[in-house]
C-alpha positions in Angstrom: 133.1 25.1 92.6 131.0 27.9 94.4 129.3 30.1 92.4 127.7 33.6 93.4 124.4 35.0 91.6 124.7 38.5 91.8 121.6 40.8 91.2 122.6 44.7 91.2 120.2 47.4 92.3 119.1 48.0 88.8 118.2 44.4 88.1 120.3 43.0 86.5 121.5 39.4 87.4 124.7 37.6 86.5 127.3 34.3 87.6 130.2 34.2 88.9 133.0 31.3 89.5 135.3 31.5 92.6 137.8 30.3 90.9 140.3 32.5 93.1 141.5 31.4 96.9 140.7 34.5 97.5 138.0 36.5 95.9 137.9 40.6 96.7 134.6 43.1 96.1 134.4 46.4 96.0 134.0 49.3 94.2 137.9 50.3 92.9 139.0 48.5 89.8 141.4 46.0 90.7 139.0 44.1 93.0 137.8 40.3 91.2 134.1 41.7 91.5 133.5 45.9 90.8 130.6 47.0 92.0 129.7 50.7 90.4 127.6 51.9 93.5 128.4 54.5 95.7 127.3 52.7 98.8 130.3 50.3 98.4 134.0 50.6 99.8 136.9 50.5 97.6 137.7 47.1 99.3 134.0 46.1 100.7 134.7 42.1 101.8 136.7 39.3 100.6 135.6 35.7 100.1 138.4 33.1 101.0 138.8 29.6 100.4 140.2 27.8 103.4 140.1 24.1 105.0 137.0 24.7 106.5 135.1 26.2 103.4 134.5 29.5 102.2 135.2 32.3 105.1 133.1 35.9 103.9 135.0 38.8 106.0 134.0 42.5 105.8 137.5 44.8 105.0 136.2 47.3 107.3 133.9 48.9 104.8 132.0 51.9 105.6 128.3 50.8 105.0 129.1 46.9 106.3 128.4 43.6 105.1 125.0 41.6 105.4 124.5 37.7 105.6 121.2 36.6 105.3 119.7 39.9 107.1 122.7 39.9 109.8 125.3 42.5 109.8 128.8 40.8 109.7 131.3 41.8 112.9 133.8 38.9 112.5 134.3 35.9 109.5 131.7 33.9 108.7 132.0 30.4 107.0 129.2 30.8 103.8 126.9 27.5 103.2 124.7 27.3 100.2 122.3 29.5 99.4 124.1 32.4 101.8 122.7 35.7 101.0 124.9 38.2 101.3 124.1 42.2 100.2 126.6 44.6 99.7 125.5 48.0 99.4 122.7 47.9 97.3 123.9 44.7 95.6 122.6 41.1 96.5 124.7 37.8 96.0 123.8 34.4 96.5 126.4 31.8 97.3 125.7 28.9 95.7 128.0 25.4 95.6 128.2 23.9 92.2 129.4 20.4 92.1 130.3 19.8 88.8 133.9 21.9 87.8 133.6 24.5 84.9 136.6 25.5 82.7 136.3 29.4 82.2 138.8 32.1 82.0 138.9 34.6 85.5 138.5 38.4 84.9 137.5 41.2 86.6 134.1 42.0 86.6 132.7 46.1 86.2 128.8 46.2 86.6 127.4 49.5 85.7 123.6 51.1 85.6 122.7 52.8 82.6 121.1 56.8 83.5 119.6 57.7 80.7 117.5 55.9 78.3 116.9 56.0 74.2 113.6 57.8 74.0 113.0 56.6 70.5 112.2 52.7 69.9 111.7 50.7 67.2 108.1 49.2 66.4 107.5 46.4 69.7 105.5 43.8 70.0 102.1 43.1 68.5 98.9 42.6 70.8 97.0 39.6 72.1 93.8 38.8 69.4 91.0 40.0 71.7 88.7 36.8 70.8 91.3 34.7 72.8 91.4 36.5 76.1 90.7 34.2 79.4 87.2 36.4 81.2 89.1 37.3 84.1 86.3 36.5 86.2 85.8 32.7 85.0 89.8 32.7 85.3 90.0 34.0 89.2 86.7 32.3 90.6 86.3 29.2 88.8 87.9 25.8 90.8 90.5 23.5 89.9 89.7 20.8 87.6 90.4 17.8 89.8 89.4 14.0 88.4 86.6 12.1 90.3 87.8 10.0 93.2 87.7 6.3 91.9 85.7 3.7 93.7 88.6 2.3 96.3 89.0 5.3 97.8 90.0 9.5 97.0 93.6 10.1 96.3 95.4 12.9 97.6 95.5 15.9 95.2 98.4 16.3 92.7 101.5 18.8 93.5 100.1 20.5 90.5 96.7 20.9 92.0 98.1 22.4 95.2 100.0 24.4 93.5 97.5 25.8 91.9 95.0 26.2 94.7 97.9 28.1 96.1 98.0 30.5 93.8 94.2 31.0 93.3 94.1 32.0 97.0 96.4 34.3 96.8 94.8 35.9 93.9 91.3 36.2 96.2 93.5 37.5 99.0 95.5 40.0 96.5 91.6 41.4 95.0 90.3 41.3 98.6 93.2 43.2 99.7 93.0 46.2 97.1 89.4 46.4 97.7 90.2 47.1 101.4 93.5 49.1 101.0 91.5 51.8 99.2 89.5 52.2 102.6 92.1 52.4 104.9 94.8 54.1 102.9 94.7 58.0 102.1 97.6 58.8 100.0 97.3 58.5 96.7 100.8 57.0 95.9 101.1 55.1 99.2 98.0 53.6 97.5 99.7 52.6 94.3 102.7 51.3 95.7 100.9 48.9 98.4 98.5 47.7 95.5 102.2 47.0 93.4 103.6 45.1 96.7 100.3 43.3 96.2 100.5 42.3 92.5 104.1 40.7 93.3 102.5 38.8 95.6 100.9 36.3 92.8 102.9 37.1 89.6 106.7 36.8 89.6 108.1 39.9 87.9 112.2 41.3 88.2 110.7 44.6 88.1 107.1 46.9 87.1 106.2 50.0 86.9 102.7 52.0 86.3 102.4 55.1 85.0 99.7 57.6 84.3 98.9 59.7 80.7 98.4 63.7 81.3 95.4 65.4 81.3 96.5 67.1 78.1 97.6 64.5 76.0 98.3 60.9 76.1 101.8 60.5 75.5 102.2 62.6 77.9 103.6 59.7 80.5 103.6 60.6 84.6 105.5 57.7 85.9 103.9 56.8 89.3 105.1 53.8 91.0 108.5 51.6 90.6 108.7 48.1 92.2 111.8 45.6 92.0 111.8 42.4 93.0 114.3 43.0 96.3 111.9 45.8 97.5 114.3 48.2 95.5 112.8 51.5 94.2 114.8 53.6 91.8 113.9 57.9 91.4 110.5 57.4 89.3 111.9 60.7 87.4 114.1 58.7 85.3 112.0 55.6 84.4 113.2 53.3 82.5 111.1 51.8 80.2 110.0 51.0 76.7 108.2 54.2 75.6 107.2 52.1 72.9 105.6 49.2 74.5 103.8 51.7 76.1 102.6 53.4 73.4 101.6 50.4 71.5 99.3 49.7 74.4 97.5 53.2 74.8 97.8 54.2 70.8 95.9 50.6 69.9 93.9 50.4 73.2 95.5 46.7 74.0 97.2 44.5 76.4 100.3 42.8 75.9 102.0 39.5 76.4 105.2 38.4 75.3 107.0 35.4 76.6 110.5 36.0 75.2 110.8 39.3 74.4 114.6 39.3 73.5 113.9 36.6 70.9 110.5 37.8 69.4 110.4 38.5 65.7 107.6 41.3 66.3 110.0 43.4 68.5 112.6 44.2 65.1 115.3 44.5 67.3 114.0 47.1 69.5 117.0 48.2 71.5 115.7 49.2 75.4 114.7 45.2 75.3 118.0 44.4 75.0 119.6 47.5 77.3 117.1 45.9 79.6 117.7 42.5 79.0 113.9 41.4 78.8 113.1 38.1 78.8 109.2 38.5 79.1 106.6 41.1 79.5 103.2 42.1 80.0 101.8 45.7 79.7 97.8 46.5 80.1 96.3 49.7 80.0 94.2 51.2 83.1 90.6 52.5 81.4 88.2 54.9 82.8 85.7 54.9 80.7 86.5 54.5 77.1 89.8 56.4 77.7 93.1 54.8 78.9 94.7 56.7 81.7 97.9 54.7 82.1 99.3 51.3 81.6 101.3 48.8 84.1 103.7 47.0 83.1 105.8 44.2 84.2 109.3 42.9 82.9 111.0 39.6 83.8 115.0 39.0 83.1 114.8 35.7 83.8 114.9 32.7 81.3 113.6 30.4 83.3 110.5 32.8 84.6 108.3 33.7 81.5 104.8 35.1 82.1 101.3 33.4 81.1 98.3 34.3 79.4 97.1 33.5 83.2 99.5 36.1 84.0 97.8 38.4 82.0 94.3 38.0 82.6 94.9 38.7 86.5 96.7 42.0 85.8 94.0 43.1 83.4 91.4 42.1 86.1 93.8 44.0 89.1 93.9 46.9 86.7 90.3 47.3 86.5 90.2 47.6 90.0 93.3 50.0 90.1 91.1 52.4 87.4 88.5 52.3 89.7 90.8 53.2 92.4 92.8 55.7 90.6 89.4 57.5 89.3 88.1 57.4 93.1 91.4 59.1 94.1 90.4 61.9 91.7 86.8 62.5 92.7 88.3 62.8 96.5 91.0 65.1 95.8 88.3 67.1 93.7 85.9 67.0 96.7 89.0 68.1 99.1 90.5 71.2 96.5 86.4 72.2 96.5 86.5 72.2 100.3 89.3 73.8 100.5 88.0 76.6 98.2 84.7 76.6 100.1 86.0 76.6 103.3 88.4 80.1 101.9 84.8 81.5 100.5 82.5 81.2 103.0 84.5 83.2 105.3 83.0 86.5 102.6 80.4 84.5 100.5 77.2 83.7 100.9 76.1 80.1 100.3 74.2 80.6 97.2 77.4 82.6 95.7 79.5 79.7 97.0 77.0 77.3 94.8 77.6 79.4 91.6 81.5 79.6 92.5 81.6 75.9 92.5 78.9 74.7 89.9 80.8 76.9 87.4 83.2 75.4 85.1 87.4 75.2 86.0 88.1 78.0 84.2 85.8 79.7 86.5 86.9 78.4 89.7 90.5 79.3 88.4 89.7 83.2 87.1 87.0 84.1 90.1 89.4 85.6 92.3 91.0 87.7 89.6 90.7 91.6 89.2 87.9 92.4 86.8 85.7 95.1 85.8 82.1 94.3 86.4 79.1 96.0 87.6 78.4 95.9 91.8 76.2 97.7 94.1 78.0 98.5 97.5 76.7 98.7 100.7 78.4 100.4 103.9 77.0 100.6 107.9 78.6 102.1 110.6 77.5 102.5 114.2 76.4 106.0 115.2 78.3 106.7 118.5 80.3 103.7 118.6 83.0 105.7 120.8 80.3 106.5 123.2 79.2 103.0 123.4 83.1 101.9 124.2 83.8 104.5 126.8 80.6 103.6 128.9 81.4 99.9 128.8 83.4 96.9 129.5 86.2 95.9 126.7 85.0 92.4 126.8 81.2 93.5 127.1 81.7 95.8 123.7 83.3 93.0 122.4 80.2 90.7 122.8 77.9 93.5 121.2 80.2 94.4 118.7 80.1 90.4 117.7 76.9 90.0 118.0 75.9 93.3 115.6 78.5 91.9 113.5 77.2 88.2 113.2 73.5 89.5 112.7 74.4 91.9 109.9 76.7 89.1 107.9 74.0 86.8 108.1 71.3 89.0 106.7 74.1 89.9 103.8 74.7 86.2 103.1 71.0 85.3 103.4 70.5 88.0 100.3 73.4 86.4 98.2 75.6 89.4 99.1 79.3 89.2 99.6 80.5 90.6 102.8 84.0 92.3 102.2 85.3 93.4 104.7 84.7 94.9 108.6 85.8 98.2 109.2 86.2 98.8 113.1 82.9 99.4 114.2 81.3 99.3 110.4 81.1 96.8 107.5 81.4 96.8 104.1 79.3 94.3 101.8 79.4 93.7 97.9 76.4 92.6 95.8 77.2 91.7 92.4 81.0 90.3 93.1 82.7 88.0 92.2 79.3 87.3 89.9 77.0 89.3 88.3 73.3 88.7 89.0 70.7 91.4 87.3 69.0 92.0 91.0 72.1 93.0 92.9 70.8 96.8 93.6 67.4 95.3 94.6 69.3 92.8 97.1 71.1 95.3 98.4 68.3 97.6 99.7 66.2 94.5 100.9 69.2 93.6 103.1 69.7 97.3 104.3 66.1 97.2 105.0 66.2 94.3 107.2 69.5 95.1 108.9 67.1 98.4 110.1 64.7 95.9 111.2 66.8 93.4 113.3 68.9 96.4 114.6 65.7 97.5 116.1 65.1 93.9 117.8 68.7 93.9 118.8 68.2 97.2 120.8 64.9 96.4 122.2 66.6 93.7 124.0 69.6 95.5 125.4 69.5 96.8 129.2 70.0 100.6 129.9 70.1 103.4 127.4 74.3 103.5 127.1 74.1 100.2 125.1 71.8 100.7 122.6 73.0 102.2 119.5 71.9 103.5 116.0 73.5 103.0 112.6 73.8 104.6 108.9 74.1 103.1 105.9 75.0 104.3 102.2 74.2 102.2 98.7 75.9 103.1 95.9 75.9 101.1 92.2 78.9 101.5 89.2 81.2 100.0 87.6 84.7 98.7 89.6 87.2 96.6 90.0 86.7 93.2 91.9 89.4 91.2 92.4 92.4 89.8 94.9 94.4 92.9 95.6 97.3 93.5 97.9 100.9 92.1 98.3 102.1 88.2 97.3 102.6 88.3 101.2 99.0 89.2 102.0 96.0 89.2 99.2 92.3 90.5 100.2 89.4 89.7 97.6 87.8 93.3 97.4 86.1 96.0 95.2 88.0 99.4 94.2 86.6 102.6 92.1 84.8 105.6 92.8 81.2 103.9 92.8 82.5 102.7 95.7 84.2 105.7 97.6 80.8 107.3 97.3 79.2 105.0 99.3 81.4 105.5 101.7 80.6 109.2 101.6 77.0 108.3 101.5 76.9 106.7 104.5 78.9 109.2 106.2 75.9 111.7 105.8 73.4 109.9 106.2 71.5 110.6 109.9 70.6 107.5 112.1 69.2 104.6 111.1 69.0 106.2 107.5 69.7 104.6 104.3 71.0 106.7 101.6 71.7 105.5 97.9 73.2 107.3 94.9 71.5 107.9 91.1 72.7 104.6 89.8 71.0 103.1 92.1 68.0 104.0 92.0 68.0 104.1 88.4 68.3 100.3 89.1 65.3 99.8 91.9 62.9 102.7 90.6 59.8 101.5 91.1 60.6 98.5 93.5 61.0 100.6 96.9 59.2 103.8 98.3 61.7 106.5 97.5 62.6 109.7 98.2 64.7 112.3 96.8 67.2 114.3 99.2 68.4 116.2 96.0 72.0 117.0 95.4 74.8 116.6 98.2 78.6 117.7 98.6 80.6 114.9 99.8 84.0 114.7 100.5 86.5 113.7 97.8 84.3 114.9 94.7 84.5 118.4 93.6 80.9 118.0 91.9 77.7 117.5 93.9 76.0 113.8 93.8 72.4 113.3 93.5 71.2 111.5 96.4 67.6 109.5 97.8 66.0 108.0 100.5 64.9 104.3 101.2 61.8 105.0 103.0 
């Protein structure tokens, strides 16, 4: 009597008699077979006995019927070994020859969604004095008797077997090593190096998942594998939590060969949910902290795992740790080259080096609004409308570039931060986003050269109507730096009346004249050649400021 082993998409496996002529699957209830998947008609197929054998025809369901890989259009007489898939449902037909007495009843298979979270006490662990070394266990050769004298017999089925299996263990760890060359994401990664593992150990399903960064039983479930290449929603992993723990908690890997029968387990109920036969679970170490734990479950009783088994996940989970902590360093390096690439648009390098050497909480806060204490620094070209009227838009665009490139560079070469370019002025920031004790002094060195390579600028320009003159005005106080604006658009800049005055500093100053404020030359006295202009009226401040001269 034929006989159909039925696996369903959430593992589980089962037998079935055709004991009827005619034998109906789908998904309603009065169907000989009811399969609880969404993906299956109410009346999917029928299997009928006839004179010929056993005819498999689809009932015009709306997903269709598959036979060995081929999509069914007409009846198909089934031979042994048939595999037909259903939805997400696989059954083999298989001809029994001996006749079975057993009583025919409808069959309802159903998935279990959620899972017990709590679980009894599991298994215990492997003593670590009787662990295989991996490395004797995946490179050392098959123990194969000396040839006698009248001649060299051909090797057991045993022996080949096992040769078998030891190259595809060197292929599996050659494979990994090259995958994490060639492969880029991440979890793409994990779930190729998974396809991998089921190359050389026969599991029904595994998983690996990851601990938190802020506490380890905090579990990130990464990649699921089922034997048919079926992958359920990694949010709702099912799993042990307490095999798992077991293995992080004690810092152990674990072997059990018949989990459902296993004293150690006291009955722990997601075995049984699961119907686990046999297990392994070994953690993933970096360092001497565990960072996850793969696991793999068989339902099978006539597929238990080995301590062979065990030693080759432990040795492809060292290399997965490796992997995994690789995976970190290069998304580290990408986020920092992603932040560089946003700072060095208004920082200068060495700023950049702080930003970045700092700790996380640094690179995290950096951008938000503080108080601190800044020295600004604002140029503008004297005449610029001049300049713009006499000349070419594109040719005032090439000076206005090259001023522009000249003056960031010297504000970057002085650790300043350049905030922000005004039309035909700038404005720069020394002291923001960090603190440093020199930033007045920096800021009238780089004013001082900005005079300087202005002048080289202009002693290279053809005809009087492009050369040009600037003014610049220093002031140092207490602000706010910070990312200000909408959620839509956000500007890192520097707000407070230090920095309003100058503004208003450089808007009196004459050509090519640097002007700084009392702050500021509280800061530098002594440093520069100074001169006092005395107090000014500027615009916006109803008292007058006390202003100087960088001579």
């Amino acid at each position: 009597m034929p006989i159909l082993d039925i696996t369903t998409y959430d593992g589980k496996q089962l037998r079935h008699k055709l004991k009827k002529e005619t034998f109906t699957i789908g998904r309603s209830n009065d169907n000989n077979l009811t399969l609880s998947d969404k993906s299956v008609s109410r009346h999917h197929a029928e299997i009928k006995k006839t004179k010929e054998g056993y005819l498999l025809t689809d009932l015009g369901s709306y997903n269709g019927t598959k036979v060995n890989g081929k999509l069914l259009t007409q009846s198909v007489p089934l031979k042994h070994n048939d595999k037909i898939k259903i939805g997400l449902t696989i059954l083999i037909f298989l001809v029994e020859k001996k006749d079975a007495v057993s009583q025919e009843s409808p069959l309802i298979l159903t998935t279990d969604s959620d899972y017990e979270k709590e679980h009894k006490e599991v298994l215990k662990s492997l003593s670590q004095s009787s662990a295989i070394d991996s490395k004797e266990l995946l490179v050392s050769p098959v123990a194969i008797k000396a040839p006698k004298e009248a001649g060299i017999s051909a090797p057991s089925e045993e022996t080949q077997t096992e040769l078998e299996r030891s190259n595809k263990v060197l292929f599996v760890l050659y494979e990994i090593s090259r995958q994490l060359n060639t492969i880029h994401d991440f979890r793409e990664l994990l779930k190729r190096i998974m396809d991998l593992i089921f190359m050389v150990i026969s599991a029904d399903y595994g998983f690996l998942v990851l601990t938190g960064d802020e506490t380890e039983d905090q579990l990130i479930p990464m990649v699921v594998k089922y034997r048919d290449n079926r992958e359920k929603d990694s949010g709702k992993l099912k799993a042990s939590q307490t095999l798992i723990h077991k293995v992080i908690h004690d810092k152990v890997a674990i072997l059990t060969s018949n989990a459902m029968t296993d004293s150690r387990f006291n009955g722990a109920k997601s075995l049984f949910l699961q119907k686990i036969k046999s297990a392994i679970c070994v953690p993933l170490w970096r360092k001497d902290k565990i960072i996850g734990v793969i696991q793999l479950d068989s339902i099978r009783f006539d597929n238990q795992f080995t301590q062979d088994d065990l030693e080759l996940l432990k040795a492809i989970g060292s290399q997965m740790a490796m992997i995994i902590e690789q995976a970190n360093l290069n998304e580290q390096i990408r986020q920092e080259e992603i932040m560089r690439s946003r700072l060095e648009r208004f920082h200068s390098p060495q700023v950049i080096e702080m930003i970045l050497k700092g700790s996380q909480e640094t690179k995290d806060d950096i951008m938000e609004p503080k108080d601190l204490t800044a020295t600004v620094v604002f140029t503008d070209i004297i005449g610029f409308t001049r300049l713009s009227e006499q000349s070419p838009p594109r040719e005032t665009n090439l000076i206005l570039n090259q001023y522009f490139s000249t003056m960031t560079d010297i504000i970057f070469s002085y650790g300043g931060t350049l905030d922000k370019y005004i039309g035909d002025g700038l404005m720069a920031v020394f002291g923001a986003p960090m603190e440093r004790e020199d930033d007045a002094e920096r800021a009238i060195l780089a004013a001082k050269e900005m005079k300087r390579q202005l002048a080289v600028m202009m002693a290279k320009q053809d005809g009087h109507r492009k050369k040009f003159d600037i003014r610049i005005g220093i002031n140092t106080g207490r602000m706010v730096a910070g990312n200000i604006g909408s959620p839509m658009r956000m500007d890192y800049t520097v707000i407070g009346d230090p920095v309003n005055i100058a503004s208003r500093l450089e808007s009196i100053a004459k050509p090519n004249q640097i002007l700084i404020g009392e702050e500021t030359y509280r800061a530098v006295k002594g440093k520069f050649k100074i001169k006092k202009i005395g107090p000014k009226k500027v615009k916006g401040k109803s008292a007058e400021i006390m202003v100087y001269e960088v001579v």
